[in-house]
LOMITOR-191134 format. One line per field, with one value per residue: residue number from 1; residue in three letters; y, x, z of N, C-alpha, C in turn. Coordinates in nm, 2 decimals. Atoms other than C-alpha are relative to their C-alpha. Last residue first. Example, Ala and Ser with C-alpha at 12.3 -4.5 7.8 and 13.67 -1.06 7.14 Angstrom:
BEGIN
k <- 2 1
r <- SER ALA
ny <- -0.11 -0.12
nx <- -0.09 0.09
nz <- 0.00 0.00
cay <- -0.11 -0.45
cax <- 1.37 1.23
caz <- 0.71 0.78
cy <- 0.11 0.12
cx <- -0.08 0.09
cz <- 0.08 0.00
//
This chain:
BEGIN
k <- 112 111 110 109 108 107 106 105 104 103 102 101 100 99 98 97 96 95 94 93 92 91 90 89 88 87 86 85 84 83 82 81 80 79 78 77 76 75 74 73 72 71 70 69 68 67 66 65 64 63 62 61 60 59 58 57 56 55 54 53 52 51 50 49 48 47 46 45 44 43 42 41 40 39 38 37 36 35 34 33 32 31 30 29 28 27 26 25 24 23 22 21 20 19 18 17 16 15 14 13 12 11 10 9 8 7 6 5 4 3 2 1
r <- UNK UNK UNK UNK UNK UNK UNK UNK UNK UNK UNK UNK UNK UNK UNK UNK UNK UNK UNK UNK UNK UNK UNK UNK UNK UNK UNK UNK UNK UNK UNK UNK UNK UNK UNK UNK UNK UNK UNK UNK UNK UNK UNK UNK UNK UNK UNK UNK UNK UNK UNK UNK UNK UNK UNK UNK UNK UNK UNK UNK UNK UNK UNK UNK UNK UNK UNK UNK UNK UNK UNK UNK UNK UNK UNK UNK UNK UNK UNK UNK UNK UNK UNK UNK UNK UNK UNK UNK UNK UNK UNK UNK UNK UNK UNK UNK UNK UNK UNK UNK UNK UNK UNK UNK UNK UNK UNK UNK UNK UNK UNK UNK
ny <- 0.12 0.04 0.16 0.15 0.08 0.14 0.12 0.05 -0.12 0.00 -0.07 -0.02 0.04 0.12 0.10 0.12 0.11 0.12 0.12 0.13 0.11 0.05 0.04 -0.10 -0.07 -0.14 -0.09 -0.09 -0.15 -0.09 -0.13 0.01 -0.11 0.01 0.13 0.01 -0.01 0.11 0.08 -0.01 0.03 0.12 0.03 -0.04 0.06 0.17 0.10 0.08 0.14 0.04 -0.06 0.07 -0.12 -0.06 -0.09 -0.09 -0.08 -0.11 -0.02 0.09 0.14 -0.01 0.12 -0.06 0.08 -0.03 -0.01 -0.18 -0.02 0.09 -0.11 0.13 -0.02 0.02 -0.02 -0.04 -0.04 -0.08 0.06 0.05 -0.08 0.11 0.09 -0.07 -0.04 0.10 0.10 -0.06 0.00 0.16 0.02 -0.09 0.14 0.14 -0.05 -0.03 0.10 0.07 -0.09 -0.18 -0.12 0.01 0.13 0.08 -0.06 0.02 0.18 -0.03 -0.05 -0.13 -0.06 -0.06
nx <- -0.16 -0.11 0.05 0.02 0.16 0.05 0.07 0.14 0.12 0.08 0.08 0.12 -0.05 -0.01 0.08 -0.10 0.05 -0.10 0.08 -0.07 0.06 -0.14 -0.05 0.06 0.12 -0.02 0.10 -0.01 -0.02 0.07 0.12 0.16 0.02 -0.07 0.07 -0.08 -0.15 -0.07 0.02 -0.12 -0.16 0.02 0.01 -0.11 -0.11 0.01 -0.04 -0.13 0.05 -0.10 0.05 0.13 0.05 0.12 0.03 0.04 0.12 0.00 0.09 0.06 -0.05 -0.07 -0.03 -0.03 0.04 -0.09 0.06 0.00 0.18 0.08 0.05 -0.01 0.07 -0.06 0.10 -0.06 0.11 -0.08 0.03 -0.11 -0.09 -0.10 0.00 0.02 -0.12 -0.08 0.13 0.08 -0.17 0.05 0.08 -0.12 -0.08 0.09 0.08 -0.09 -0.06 0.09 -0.02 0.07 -0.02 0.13 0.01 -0.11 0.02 0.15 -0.07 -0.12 0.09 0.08 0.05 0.13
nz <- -0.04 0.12 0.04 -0.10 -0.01 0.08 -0.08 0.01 0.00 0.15 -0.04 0.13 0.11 0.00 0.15 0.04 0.03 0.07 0.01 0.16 -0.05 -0.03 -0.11 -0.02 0.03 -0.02 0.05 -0.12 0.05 -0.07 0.06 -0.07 -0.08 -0.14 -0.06 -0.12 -0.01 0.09 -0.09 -0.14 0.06 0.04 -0.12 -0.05 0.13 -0.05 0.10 0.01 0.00 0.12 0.17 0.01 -0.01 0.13 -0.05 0.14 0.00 0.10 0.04 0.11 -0.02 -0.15 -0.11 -0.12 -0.18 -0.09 -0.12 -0.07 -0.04 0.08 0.09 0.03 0.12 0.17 0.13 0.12 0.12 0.10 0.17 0.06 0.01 -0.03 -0.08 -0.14 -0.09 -0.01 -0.10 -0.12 -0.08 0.01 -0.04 -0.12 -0.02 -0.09 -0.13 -0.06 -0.04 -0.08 -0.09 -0.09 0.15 0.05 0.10 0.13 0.10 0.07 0.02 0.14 0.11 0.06 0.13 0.00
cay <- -16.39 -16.06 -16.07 -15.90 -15.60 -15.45 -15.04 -14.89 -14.69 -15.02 -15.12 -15.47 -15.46 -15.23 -14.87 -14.73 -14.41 -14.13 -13.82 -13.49 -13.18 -12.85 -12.71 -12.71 -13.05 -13.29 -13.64 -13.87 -14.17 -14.44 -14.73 -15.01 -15.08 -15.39 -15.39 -15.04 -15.08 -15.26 -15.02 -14.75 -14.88 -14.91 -14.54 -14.42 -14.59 -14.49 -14.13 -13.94 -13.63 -13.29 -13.08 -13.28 -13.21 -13.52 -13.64 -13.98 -14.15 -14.46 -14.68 -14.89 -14.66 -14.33 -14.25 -13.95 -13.98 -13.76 -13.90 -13.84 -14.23 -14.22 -13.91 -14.06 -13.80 -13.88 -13.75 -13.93 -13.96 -14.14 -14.16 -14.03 -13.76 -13.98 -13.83 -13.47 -13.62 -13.74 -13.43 -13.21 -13.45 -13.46 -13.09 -13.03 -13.33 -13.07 -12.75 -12.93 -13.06 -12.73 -12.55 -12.77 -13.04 -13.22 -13.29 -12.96 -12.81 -13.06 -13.01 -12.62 -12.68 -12.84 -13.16 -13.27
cax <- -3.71 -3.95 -4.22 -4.06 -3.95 -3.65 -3.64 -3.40 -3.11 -2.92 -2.62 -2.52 -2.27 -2.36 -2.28 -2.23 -2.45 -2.31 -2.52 -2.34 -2.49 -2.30 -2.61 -2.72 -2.66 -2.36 -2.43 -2.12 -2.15 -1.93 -1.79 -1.59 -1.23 -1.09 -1.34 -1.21 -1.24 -1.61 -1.75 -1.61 -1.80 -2.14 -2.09 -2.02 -2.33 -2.56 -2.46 -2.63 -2.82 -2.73 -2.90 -2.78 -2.43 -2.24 -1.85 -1.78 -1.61 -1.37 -1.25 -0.98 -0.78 -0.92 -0.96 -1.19 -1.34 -1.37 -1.55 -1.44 -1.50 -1.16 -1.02 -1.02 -0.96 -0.83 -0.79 -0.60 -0.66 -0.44 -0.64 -0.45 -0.70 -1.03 -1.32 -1.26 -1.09 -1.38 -1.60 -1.31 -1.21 -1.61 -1.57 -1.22 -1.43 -1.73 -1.52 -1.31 -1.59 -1.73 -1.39 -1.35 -1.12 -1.00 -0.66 -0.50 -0.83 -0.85 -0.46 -0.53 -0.84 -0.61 -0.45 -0.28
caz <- -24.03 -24.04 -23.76 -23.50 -23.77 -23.66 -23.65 -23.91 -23.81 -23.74 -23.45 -23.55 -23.23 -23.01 -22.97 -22.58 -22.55 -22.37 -22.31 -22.29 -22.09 -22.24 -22.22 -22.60 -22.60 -22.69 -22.77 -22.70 -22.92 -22.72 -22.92 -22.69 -22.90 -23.02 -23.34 -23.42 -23.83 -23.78 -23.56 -23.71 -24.06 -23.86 -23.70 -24.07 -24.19 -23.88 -23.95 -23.69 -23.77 -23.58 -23.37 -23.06 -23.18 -23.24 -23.02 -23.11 -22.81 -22.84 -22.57 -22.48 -22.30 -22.39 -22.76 -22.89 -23.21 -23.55 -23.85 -24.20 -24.28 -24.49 -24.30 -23.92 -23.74 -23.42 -23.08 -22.83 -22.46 -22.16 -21.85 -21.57 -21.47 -21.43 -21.37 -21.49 -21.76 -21.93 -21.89 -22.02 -22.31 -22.48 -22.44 -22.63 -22.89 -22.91 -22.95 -23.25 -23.40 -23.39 -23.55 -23.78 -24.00 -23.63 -23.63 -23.56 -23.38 -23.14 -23.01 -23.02 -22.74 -22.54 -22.40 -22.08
cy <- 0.02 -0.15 0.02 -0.05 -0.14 0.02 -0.17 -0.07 -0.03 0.13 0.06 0.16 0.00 -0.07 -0.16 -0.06 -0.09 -0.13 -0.08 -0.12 -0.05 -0.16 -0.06 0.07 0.15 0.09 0.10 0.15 0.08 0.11 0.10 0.18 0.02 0.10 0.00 -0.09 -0.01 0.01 -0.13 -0.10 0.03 -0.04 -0.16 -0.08 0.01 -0.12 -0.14 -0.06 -0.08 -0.14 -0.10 0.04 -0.03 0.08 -0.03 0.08 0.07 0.06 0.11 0.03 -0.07 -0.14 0.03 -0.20 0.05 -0.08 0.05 0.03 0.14 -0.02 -0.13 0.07 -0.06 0.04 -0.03 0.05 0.00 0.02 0.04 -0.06 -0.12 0.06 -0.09 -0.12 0.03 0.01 -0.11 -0.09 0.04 -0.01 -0.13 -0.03 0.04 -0.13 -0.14 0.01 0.00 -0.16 -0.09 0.04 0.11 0.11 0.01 -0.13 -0.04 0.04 -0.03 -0.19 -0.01 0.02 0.16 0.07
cx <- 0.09 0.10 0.01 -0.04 -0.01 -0.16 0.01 -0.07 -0.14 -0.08 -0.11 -0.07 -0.15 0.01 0.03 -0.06 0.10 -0.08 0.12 -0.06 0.02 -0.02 0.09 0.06 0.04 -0.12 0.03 -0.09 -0.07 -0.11 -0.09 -0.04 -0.15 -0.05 0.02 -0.07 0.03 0.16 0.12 0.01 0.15 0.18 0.01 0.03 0.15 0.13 0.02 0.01 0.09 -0.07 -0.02 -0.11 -0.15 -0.08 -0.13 -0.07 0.01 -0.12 -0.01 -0.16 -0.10 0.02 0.03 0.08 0.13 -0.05 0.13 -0.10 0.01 -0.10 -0.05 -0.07 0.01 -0.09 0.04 -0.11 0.12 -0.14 0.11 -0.01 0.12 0.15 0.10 -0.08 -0.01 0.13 0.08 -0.07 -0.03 0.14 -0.03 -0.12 0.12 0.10 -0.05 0.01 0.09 0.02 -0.14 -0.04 -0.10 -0.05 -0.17 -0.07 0.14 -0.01 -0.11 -0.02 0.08 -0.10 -0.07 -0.03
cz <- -0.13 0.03 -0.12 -0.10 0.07 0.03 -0.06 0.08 -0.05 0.01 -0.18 0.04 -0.10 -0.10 0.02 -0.12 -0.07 -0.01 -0.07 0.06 -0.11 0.07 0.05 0.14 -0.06 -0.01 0.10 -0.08 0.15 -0.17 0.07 -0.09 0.04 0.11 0.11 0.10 0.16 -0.02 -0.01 0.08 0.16 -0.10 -0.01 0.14 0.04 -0.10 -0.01 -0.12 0.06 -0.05 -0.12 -0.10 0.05 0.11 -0.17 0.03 -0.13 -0.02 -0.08 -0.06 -0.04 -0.01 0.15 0.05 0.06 0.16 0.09 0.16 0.02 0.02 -0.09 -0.17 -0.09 -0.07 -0.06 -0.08 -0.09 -0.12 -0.11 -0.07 -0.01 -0.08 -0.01 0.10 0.11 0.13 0.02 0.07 0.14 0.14 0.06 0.11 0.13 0.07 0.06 0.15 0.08 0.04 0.15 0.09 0.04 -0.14 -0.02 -0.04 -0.09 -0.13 -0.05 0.00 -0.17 -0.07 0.00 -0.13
//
């Protein structure tokens, strides 16, 4: 079973820390023999959340996303299903599964 401390050694702050001890919590509390791992992943500087073959990305609902970063994780943890795990205000977390080609620009239907 993990901690708050176990977040805060690999994550680089204190809110990333909170959101990914959070992201854990809700997880766990449906399935208590999952294995987790936090990582920090210092070449995209993003922090995810493994559970058996999945990987959550704690963000703030404040916050921007980084469609760039989220497009390069995609691509290093091919094997893995991409969660981002939106975090309110209310401790209420939204999980959206990323898909492959995900894009911060709308398509245009009537571009080929």
């Amino acid at each position: 079973m993990l901690d708050l401390d176990d977040f805060k050694t690999v994550c680089p702050d204190d809110l990333t820390a909170a959101l990914g001890f959070q992201i854990y919590k809700d997880l766990r509390s449906e399935d208590q023999d999952a294995d987790f791992k936090p990582i920090y992943d210092e070449d995209l500087k993003v922090f995810y959340l493994i559970k058996n073959d999945k990987a959550y990305v704690p963000v703030l609902h404040t916050k921007n996303i980084n469609f760039g970063v989220l497009n390069a994780l995609e691509e290093k943890l091919k094997e893995l299903k991409i969660f981002l795990a939106i975090v309110d205000n209310t401790v209420n977390i939204l999980y959206y599964q990323i898909s492959e080609g995900l894009s911060d620009k709308p398509v245009n239907k009537n571009s080929i």
